[in-house]
N, C-alpha and C positions, 0 to 999 in steps of 0.2 A: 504494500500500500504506500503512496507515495506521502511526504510529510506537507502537513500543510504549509502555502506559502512564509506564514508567520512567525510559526516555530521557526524554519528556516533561517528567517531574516535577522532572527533576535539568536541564534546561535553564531550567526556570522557576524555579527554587531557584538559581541559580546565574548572573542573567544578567550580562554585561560589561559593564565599567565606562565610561563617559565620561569622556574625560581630560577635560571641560571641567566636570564635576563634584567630580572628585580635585583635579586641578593650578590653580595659579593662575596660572600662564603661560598654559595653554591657554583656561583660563575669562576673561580678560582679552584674547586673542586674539580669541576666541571672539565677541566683542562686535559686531567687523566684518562677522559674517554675523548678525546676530539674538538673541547671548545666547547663555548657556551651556543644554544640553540639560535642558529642564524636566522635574519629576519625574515628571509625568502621562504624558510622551513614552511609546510604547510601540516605535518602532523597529522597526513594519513597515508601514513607507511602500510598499517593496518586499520581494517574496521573495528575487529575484534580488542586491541589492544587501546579499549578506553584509558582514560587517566584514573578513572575510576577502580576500573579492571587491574590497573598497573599499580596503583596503592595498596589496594587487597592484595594481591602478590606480593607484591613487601609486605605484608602486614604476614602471612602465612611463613614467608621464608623466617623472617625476627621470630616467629614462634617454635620454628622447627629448632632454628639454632637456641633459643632458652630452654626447649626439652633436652636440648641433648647439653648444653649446660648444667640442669638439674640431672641428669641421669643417670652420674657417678652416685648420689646419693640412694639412689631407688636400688642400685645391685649392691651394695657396698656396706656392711655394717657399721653401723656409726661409731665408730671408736678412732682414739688416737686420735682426734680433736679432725676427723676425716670429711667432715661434714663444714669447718671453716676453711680450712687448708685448701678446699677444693671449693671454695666459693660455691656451695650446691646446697646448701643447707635450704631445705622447703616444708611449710610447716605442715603443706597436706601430706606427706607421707607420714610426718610423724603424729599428726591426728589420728590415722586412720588404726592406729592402734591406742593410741592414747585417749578417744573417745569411744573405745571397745564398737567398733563397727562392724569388725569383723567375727561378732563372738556376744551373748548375751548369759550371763549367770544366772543363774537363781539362787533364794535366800542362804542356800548351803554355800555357795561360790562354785558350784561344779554348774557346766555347761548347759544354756537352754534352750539354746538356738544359734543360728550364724549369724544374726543382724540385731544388732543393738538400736532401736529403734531411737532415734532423738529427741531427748524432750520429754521420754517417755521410760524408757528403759537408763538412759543416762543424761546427766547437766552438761548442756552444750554452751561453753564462753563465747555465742557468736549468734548474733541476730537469726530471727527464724530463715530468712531464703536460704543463706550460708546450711543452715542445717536441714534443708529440703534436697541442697545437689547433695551436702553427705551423704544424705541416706538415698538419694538416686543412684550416685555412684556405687556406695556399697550393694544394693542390690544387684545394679548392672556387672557386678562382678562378682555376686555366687552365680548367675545366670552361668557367666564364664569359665568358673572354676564351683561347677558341682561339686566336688568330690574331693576338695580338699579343707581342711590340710587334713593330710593321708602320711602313715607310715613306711617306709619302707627300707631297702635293706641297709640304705646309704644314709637313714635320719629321716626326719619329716619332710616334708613338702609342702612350700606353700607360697606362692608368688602370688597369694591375691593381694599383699600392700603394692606390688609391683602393679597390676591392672588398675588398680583404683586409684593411683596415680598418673597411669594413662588416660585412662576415663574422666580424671580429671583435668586434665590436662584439654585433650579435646572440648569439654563444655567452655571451659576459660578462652580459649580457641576463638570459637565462637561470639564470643562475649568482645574479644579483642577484634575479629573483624566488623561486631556491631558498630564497633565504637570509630572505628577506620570510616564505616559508611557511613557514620552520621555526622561526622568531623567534614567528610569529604560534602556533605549535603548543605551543613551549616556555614561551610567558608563562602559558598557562593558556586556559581558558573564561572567567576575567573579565576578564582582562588583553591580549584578542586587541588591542586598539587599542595596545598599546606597540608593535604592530611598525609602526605610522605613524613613530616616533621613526629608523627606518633607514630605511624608504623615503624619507621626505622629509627628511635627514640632508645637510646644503648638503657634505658630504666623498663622500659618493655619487656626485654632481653634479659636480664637479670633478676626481675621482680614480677615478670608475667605470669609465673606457677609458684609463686613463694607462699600465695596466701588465697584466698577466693576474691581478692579486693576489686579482680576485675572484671568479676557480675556486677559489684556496684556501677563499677565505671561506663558499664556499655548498658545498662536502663537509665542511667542518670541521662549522656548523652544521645538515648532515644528519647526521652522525654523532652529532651532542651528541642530536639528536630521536629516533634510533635508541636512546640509551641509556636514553633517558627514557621508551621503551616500557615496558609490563609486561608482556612476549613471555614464554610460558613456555619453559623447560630451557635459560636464559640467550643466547636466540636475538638479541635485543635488544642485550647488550655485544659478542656475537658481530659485528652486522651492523656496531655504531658503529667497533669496530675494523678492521673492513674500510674504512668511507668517511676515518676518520681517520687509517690507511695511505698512501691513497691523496692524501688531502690533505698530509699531510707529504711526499710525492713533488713537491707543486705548491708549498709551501714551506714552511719545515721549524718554523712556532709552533705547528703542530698537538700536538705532541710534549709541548707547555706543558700543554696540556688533558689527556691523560694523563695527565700530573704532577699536577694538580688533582683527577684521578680516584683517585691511588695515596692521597694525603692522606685525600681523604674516605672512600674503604672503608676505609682502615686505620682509623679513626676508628669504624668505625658495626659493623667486624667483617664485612664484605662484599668479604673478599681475594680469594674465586675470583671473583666478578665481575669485578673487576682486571685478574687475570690473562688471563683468558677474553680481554678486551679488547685486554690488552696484545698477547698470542699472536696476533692476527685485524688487528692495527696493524700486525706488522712482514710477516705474512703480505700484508695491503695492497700496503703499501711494493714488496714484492720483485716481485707481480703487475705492476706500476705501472712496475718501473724494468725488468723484464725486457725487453722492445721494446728498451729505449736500448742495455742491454747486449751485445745482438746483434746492432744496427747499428753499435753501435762497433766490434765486431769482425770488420766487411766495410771497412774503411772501406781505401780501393786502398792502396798501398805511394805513389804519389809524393806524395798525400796526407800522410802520416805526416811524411816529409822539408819538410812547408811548411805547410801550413794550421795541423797540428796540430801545431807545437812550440810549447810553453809556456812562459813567457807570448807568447811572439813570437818569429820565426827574428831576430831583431834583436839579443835577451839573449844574453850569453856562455854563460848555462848553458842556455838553449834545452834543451828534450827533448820525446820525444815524450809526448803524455798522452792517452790514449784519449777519446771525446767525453764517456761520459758521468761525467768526471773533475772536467771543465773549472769547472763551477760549487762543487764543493767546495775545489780548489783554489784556485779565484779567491778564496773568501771567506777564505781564511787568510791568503792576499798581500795583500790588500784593506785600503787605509788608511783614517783616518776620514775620515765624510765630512760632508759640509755640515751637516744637521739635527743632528747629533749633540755634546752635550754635550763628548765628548774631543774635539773639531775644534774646537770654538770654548777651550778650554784650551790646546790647542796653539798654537794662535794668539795666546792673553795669555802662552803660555811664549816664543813666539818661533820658536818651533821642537819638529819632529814628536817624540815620546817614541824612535821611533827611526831611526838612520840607514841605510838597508838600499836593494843593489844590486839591478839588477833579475833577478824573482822571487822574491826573498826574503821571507819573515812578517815581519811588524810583531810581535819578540817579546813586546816589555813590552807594546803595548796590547794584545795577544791575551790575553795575561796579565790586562791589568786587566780586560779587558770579560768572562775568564772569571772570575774572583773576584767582581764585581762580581754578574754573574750568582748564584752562586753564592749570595752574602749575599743577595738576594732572594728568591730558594727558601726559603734556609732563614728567614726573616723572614715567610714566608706560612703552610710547616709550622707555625711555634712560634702561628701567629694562629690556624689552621683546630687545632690541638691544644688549644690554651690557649683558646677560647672557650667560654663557655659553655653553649653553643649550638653544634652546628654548620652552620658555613654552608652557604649554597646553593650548586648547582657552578658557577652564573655568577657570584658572588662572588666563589671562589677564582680560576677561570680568568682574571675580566679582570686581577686585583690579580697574577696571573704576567705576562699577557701586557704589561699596563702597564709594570711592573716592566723586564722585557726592554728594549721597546723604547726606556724611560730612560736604561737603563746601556748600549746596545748602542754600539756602532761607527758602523753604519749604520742610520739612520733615514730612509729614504727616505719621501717625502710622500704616495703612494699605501698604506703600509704604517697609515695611520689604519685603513682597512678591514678592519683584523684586531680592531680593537680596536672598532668601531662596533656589530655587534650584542651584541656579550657587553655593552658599556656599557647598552645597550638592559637588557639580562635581568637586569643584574648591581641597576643601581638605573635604573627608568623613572621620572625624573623630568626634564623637559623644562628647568629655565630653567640649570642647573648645565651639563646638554649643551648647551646653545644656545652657553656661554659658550664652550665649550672648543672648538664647533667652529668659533665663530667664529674665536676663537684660531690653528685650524689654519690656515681659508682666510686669515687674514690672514699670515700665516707664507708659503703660497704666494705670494703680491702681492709680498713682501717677496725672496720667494728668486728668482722670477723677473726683477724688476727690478734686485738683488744683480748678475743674472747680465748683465746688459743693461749696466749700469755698469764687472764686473770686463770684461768686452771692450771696452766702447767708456769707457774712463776719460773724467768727466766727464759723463757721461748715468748715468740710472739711480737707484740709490740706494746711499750708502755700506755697507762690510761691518758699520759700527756698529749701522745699523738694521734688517739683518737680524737680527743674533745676539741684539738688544732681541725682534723676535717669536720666535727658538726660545725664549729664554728665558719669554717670557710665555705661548707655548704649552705648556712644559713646567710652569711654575706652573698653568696652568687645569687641567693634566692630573691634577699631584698634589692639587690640591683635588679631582676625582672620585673620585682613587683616597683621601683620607682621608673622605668621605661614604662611602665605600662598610666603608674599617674602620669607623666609626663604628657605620653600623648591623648589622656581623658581631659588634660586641662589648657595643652595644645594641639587639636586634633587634626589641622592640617600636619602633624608627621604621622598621624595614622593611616597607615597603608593601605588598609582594608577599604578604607573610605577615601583614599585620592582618587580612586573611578567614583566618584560622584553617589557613591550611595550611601546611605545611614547605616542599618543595621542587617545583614542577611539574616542574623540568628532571633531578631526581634521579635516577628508574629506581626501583631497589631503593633506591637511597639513602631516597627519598621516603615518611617516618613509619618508617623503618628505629631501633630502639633504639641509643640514643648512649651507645656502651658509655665512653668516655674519663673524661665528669666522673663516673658512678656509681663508676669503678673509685680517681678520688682519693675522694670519700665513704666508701667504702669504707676506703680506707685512712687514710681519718683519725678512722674511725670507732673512739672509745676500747676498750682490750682489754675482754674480757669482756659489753661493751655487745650 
């Protein structure tokens, strides 16, 4: 069928950019294959080899190479610190025994089945999605491995932690080319090549199977794509609140991107979109956590009395806590940790901000990490109010999400991937992100031989040269996050927008009237005038 004339005209009007035309990182890259893409180039070498097409291929190769990165850990017993030393360390392998997946007891502690159900048979430390792939995956691998683990003449047998890290692996897969195709949708039609900037993203590669963070990350960024529809009778903030729901169920910075949504409609005079969203978020959520809620509440009586007392039958104040409790609870008890700015303070103080038995809140650092919080919100409101211009929603959202994970508690290493493609959307510009993620990966090198050293004192590396890379990754971080005010508060250097357009990722925001600066004009506009 032939296309109509107007699609036509607006693909020829409008074609995509070559980073190695825009970027000097790229075009200086670029040299080692033949030079940056000449002008005359017309970029239909093939049909089939969209740009689209061509980032999902990136995005599958960076994944193939982080499997076989994590793959020494999956054959390998972890000993002899084999697991840092080899930069392969991933916490789903070691879940998949450490939240008894593979295996369910009964009151005796002798064997009741293969699948430890979640939520229900065991306390899972992790929002309910996270604990729906567990137990997808574990199933999907007694399907595979009937009949083990089995004895036989050489030991037992049993590679299902080895399967349920491929099966997992593959979902996150998934999840990472969600994220490729909705980055690639949200840059625009000229800007489809920024989503190379995630796919081939060396924290992808490194942290793409470390943890499940990257279900959050690809419902997060289908829900930003959903917004950014121009779905009539607000079908569009309806659906993003649905996947951003859900995403906050798999881990809770979705909630950030909201907040970044409240600022910009209040701004542009687009409240019931908002709400619309807001409404179809917590509706998400409850769809999402409903499963957990009602296996927590099968879960046997002698169960209660052991599995499930919190934090551990060990603690004096031990009690019971339903499963799907456990992860909200843990993060109140939860002290700071390695990555995190208040862990390395505490440690030039000498000692934690508090002294607390077990199960008890860390009150002052909950304290400060929510203040801290706090002044970041409001220090992003007063930028997206007070510019003159308002920003783009990947703007606001990464300078929250950044923000967050600056002042938080916990910073764990696989949690870059919350902040990799908004950095993408927010400013696609290559040599700034190169720095910072080297920053990261060098932080990981740093935290794992840290950890190789704190156990085998004398090997490794000391805890000075660790806290030198958070701190230098947290400096690469905040130079992205002041490029990116920069160009919120001068927005002719924003790239995305020197073709003339506002917001791709907007929705309604996108060319929407920016009621905020007319209404000061207005009001400084002398009486009688």
């Amino acid at each position: 069928m032939r296309r109509p004339a107007g699609i036509e005209a607006s693909a020829v009007a409008s074609p995509s950019v070559a980073p190695s035309q825009e970027d000097p990182a790229v075009a200086g890259a670029s040299r080692l294959l033949g030079g940056a893409w000449g002008r005359h180039a017309t970029g239909r070498t093939s049909r089939w080899w969209t740009p689209l097409r061509v980032v999902l291929v990136l995005t599958v190769l960076t994944s193939v190479l982080g499997y076989l990165a994590k793959a020494p850990c999956r054959t390998h017993p972890w000993a002899d610190e084999y697991q840092y030393t080899r930069v392969c360390y991933t916490d789903v392998f070691a879940l998949y025994y450490a939240e008894q997946l593979g295996s369910k007891l009964d009151a005796a502690g002798a064997p009741a089945g293969r699948v430890s159900v979640p939520y229900r048979d065991h306390p899972v430390e992790y929002p309910a999605v996270i604990g729906g792939l567990m137990w997808t995956a574990a199933e999907i691998t007694n399907l595979v491995h009937p009949d083990e683990p089995r004895a036989t003449a050489n030991g037992v047998v049993d590679g299902r932690g080895k399967t349920f890290f491929d099966i997992t692996a593959l979902l996150l897969t998934l999840f990472a080319l969600a994220t490729t195709w909705a980055v690639a949708r949200l840059a625009g039609r000229r800007r489809i090549w920024d989503a190379a900037m995630f796919a081939l993203a060396p924290t992808l590669l490194f942290h793409g199977f470390t943890n499940w963070d990257l279900a959050a990350v690809g419902l997060t960024m289908l829900g930003m794509w959903a917004w950014s529809r121009h779905w009539p009778r607000q079908l569009g903030p309806a659906v993003a609140g649905l996947f951003l729901g859900v995403a906050t169920a798999t881990k809770l910075y979705p909630l950030l991107i909201v907040l970044a949504l409240l600022f910009l409609c209040w701004r542009a005079a687009r409240m019931w979109s908002w709400v619309v969203c807001a409404a179809t978020t917590v509706l998400g959520f409850v769809i999402a956590y409903t499963p957990a809620w009602i296996l927590s509440a099968q879960t046997p009586d002698y169960l209660r009395r052991t599995a499930f007392q919190f934090p551990d039958a060990s603690c004096p104040t031990a009690h019971y806590l339903p499963g799907w409790r456990w992860f909200w609870s843990l993060n109140t008890t939860r002290p700071s940790d390695w990555d995190s700015l208040w862990f390395l303070g505490e440690h030039a103080r000498g000692a934690p901000l508090d002294r607390v038995d077990c199960g008890q809140s860390p009150v002052w650092l909950n304290f400060g990490v929510a203040l801290s919080t706090v002044v970041v919100v409001g220090l992003v409101a007063l930028l997206v109010l007070g510019a003159r211009r308002r920003p783009r929603l990947a703007q606001v959202a990464f300078l929250l999400v950044a923000g967050f994970l600056l002042v938080n508690k916990v910073d764990s290493p696989q949690y870059v991937l919350w902040l990799v493609p908004l950095a993408v959307l927010a400013r696609p510009r290559w040599p700034a992100f190169l720095a910072w993620q080297g920053a990261e990966v060098a932080l990981l090198f740093a935290r794992f031989y840290f950890f190789v050293g704190n156990d085998r004192p004398g090997q490794g590396v000391p805890i000075e040269v660790f806290f030198t890379a958070v701190v230098l990754r947290d400096i690469a971080l905040v130079v992205v996050v002041a490029l990116v005010v920069r160009e919120v508060l001068r927005p002719e250097h924003d790239v995305v927008r020197a073709a003339g357009v506002d917001d791709p990722a907007g929705g309604v925001l996108d060319g929407a009237p920016d009621r905020w600066p007319r209404r000061r004009s207005v009001a400084a506009r002398p009486a009688g005038a």
